[in-house]
C-alpha positions as CSV (number, residue, x, y, z in Angstrom):
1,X,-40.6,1.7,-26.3
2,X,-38.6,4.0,-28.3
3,X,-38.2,6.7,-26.0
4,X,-37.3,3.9,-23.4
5,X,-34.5,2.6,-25.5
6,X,-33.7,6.6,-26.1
7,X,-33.2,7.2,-22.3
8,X,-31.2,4.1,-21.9
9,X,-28.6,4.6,-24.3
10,X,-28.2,8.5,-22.7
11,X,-27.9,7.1,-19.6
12,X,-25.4,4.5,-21.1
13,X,-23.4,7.1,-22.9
14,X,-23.3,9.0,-19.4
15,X,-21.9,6.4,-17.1
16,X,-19.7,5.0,-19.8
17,X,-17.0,7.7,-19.7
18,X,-17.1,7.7,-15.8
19,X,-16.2,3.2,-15.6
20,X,-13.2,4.8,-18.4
21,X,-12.2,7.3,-15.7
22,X,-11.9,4.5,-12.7
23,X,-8.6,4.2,-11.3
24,X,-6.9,1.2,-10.4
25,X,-5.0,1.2,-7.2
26,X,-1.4,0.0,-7.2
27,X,-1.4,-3.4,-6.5
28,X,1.9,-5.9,-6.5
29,X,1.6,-9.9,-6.9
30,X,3.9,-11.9,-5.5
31,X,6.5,-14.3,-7.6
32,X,5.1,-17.2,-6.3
33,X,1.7,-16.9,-6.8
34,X,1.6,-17.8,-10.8
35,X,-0.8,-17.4,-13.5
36,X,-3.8,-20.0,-12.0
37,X,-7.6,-19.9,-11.4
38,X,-7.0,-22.2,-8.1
39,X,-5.2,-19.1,-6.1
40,X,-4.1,-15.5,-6.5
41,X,-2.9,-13.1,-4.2
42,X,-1.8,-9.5,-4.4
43,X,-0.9,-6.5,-1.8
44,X,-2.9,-3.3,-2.5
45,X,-0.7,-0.4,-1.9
46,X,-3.0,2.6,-2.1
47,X,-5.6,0.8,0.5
48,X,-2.8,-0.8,2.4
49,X,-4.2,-4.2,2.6
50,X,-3.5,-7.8,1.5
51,X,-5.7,-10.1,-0.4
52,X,-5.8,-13.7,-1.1
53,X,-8.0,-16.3,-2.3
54,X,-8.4,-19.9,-2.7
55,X,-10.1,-22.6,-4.5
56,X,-11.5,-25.8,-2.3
57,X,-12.5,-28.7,-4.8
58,X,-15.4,-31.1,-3.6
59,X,-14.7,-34.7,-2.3
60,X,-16.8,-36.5,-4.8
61,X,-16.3,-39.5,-2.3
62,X,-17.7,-37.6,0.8
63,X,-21.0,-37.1,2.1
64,X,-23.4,-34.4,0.0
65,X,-24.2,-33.0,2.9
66,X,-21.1,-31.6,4.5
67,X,-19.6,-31.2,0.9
68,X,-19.8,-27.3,0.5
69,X,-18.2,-27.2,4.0
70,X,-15.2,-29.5,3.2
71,X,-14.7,-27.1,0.1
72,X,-15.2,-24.2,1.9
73,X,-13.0,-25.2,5.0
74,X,-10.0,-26.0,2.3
75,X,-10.6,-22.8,0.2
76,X,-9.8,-21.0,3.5
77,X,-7.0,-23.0,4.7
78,X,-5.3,-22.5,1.4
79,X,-6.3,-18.9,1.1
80,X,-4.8,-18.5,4.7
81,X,-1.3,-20.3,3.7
82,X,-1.3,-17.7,0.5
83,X,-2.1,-14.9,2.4
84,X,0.7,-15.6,5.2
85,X,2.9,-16.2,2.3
86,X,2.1,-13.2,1.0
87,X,2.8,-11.3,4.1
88,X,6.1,-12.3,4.5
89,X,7.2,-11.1,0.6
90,X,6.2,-7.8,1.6
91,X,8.9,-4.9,1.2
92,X,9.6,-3.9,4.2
93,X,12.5,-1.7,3.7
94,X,14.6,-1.0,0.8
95,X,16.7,-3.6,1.5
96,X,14.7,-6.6,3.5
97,X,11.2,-7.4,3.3
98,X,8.6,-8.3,6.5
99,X,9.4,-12.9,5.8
100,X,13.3,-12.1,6.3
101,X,13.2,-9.6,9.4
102,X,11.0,-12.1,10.7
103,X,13.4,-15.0,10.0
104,X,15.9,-13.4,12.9
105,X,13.5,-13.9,15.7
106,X,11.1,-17.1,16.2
107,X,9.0,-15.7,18.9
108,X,8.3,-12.8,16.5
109,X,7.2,-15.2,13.5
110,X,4.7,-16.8,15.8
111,X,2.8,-13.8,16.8
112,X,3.2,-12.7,12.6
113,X,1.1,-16.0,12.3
114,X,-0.9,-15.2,15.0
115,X,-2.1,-11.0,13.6
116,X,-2.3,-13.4,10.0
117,X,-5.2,-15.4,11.6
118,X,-7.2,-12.4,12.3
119,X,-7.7,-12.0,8.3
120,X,-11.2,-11.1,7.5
121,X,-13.3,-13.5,5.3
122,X,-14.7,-10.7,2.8
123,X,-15.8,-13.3,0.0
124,X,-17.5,-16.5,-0.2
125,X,-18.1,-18.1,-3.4
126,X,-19.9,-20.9,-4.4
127,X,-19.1,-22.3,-8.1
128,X,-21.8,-23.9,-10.1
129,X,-19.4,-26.9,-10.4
130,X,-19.2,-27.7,-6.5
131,X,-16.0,-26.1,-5.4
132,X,-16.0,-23.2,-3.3
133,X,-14.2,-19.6,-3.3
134,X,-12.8,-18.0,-0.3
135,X,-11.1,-14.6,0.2
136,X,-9.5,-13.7,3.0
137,X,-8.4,-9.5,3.4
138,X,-5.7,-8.2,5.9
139,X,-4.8,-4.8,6.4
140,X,-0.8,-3.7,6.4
141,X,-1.9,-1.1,9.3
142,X,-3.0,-1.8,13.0
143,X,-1.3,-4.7,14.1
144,X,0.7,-6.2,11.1
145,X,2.2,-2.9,10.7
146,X,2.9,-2.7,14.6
147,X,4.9,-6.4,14.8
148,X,6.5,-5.8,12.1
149,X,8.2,-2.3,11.8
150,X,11.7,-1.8,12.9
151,X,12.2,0.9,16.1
152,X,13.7,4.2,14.6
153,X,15.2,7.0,16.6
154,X,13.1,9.9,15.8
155,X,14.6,13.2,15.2
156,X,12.2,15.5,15.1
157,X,12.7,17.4,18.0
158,X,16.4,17.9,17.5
159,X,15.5,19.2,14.1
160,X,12.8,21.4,15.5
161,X,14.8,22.8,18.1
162,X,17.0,24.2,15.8
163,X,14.3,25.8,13.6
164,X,12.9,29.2,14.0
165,X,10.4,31.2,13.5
166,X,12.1,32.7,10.7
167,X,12.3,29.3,8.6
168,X,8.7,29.5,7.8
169,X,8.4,30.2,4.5
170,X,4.5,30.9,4.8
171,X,3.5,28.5,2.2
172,X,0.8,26.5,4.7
173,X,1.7,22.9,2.7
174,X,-0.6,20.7,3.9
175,X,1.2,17.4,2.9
176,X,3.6,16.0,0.6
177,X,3.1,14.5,-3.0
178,X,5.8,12.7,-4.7
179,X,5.6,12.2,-8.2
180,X,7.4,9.0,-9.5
181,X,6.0,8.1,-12.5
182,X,8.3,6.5,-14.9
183,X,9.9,5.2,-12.8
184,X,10.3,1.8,-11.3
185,X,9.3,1.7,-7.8
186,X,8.8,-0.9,-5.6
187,X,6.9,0.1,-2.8
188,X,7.7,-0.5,0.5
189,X,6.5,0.2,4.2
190,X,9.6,1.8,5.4
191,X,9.5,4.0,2.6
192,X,12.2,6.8,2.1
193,X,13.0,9.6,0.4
194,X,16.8,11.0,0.2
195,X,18.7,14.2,-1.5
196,X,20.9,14.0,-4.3
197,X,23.7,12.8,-1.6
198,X,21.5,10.4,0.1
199,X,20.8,12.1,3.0
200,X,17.7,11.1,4.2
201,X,14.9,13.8,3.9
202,X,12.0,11.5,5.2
203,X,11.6,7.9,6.5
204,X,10.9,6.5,9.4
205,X,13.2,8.8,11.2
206,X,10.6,11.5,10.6
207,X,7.4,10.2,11.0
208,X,5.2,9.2,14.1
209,X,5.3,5.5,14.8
210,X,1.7,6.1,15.3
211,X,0.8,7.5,12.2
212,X,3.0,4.7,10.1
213,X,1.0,2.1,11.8
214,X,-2.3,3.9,11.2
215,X,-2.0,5.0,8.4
216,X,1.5,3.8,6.7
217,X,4.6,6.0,5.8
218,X,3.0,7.2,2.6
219,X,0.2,6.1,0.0
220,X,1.0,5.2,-3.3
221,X,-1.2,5.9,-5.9
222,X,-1.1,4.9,-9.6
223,X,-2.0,8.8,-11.0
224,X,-2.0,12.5,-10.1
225,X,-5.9,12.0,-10.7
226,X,-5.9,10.1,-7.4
227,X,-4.4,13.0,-5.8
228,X,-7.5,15.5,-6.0
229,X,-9.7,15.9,-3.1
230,X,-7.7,13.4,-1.3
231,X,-7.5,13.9,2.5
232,X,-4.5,12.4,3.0
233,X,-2.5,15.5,2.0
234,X,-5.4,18.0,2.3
235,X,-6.3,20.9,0.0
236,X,-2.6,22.6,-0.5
237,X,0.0,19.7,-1.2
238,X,3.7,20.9,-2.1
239,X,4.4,18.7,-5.2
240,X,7.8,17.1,-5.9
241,X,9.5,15.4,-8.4
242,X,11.3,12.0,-8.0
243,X,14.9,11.7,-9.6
244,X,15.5,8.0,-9.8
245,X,16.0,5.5,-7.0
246,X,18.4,5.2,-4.7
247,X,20.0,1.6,-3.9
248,X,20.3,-0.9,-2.6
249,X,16.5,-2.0,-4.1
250,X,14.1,0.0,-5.9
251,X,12.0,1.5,-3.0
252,X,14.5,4.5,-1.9
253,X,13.5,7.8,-4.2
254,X,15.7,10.7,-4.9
255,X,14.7,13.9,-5.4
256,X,16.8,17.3,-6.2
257,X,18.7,19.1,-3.6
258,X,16.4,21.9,-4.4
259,X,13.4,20.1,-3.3
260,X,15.3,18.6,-0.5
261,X,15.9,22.2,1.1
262,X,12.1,22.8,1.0
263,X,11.3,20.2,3.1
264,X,14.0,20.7,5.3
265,X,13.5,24.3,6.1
266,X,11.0,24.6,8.1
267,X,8.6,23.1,11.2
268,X,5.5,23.5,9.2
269,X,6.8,20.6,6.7
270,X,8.3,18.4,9.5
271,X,4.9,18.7,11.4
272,X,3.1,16.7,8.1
273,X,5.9,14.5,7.6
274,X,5.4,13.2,11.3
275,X,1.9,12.7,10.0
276,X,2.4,10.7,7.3
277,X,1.0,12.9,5.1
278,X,2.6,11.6,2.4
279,X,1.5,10.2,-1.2
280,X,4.0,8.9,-3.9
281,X,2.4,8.4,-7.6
282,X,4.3,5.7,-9.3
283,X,2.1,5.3,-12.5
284,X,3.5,5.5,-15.9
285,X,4.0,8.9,-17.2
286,X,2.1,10.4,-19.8
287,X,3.3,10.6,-23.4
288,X,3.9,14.0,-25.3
């Protein structure tokens, strides 16, 4: 018994330090949703989806049989109504988020409804009280991000064409990281990223529609730990540091002129920048 005990408590004081080490992903509720046990919502930046869930109470008045059902069925239809809700407060770009571009075009809205539908039910609950959990899941890629994304002219073969061989610096960066921490960003799916003058160094401008609505403009991640071994921006990233924002809003980042000219001087960048190969860590920064 005592060496059982023995092993267990190793084993405890193993995993313990590892549940210490787990990593929250960057997550933003909405206003609206409030502090309540009935509903939450939030949109999970680093896995690019949105989640919602709802509460259905029990008809004390209805028949026993079909009571879990009528909970379940009103859990959903609220979770759905949250979840489209929280679609539209979505930043879309600096400026606008996804409910106000939609507002400009009904027909639009409708099919925005229409992708919200598809959300997948990825948790049913049900309470020892009666009522019933339900959580519905919808990803900002694939088709949300598809409606909803403004056309953008891209310029990447006027800026390749006047690049030459003799740009390359030689560095083989396989992606970009952006690190933010400190300071106050709100993310966003047209993200961008602009010189000390605001000239636009990437956006939307620079990346492959197909890649944004595969894979967004960029990841955001809440530490440089979630950086390591990540894919996304393979095994040799070129690391940057963020400035401040740039209005209007707070999604817009600014980094040094410096920096700026790296990115801009040659093909090998602008070829990962049209992939999206992009992660921006907006945790807080570590105190010395």
């Amino acid at each position: 018994m005592y060496k059982q005990l023995m092993v267990y408590l190793l084993v405890i004081s193993v995993c313990l330090p590892q549940v210490a080490m787990a990593i929250e992903p960057v997550r933003t509720i909405p206003e609206f949703v409030g502090k309540t046990e009935n509903s939450r919502a939030w949109i999970n930046w680093s896995d690019f989806v949105i989640r919602a869930t709802a509460r259905g109470g029990i008809n004390v008045s209805a028949d026993k049989a079909h009571t879990p059902y009528d909970a379940m069925a009103k859990a959903r239809q609220e979770a759905y109504r949250l979840l489209l809700q929280t679609g539209k407060s979505v930043q879309l770009t600096a400026a606008q988020t996804v409910g106000a571009y939609l507002e400009e075009d009904d027909e639009l809205l409708a099919q925005f409804e229409n992708v919200s539908k598809k959300a997948a039910v990825t948790g049913i609950e049900f309470l020892s009280t009666g009522p019933v959990e339900v959580t519905l899941e919808l990803p900002l890629t694939g088709a949300f991000a598809s409606l909803v994304l403004p056309d953008a002219v891209t310029r990447l073969e006027e800026i390749e064409a006047g690049q030459t061989s003799s740009d390359m610096d030689g560095s083989a960066y396989t992606g970009l990281v952006v690190d933010a921490r400190g300071i106050a960003v709100r993310p966003a799916l047209c993200f961008q990223l602009v010189n000390e003058d605001g000239k636009e160094v990437y956006g939307p401008a620079y990346a492959s529609r197909e890649h944004v609505v595969a894979n967004g403009m960029c990841q955001y991640v809440p530490a440089l730990a979630s950086v390591e071994e990540n894919p996304r921006i393979g095994d040799n990233p070129l690391i940057i540091k963020a400035i401040r924002v740039h209005p209007p809003g707070n999604s817009t980042l600014v980094i040094s002129d410096t920096d700026a000219s790296r990115l801009r001087s040659s093909v090998e960048h602008l070829a990962f920048l049209k992939r999206c190969r992009v992660i921006v860590v907006i945790g807080k920064r570590a105190q010395k």
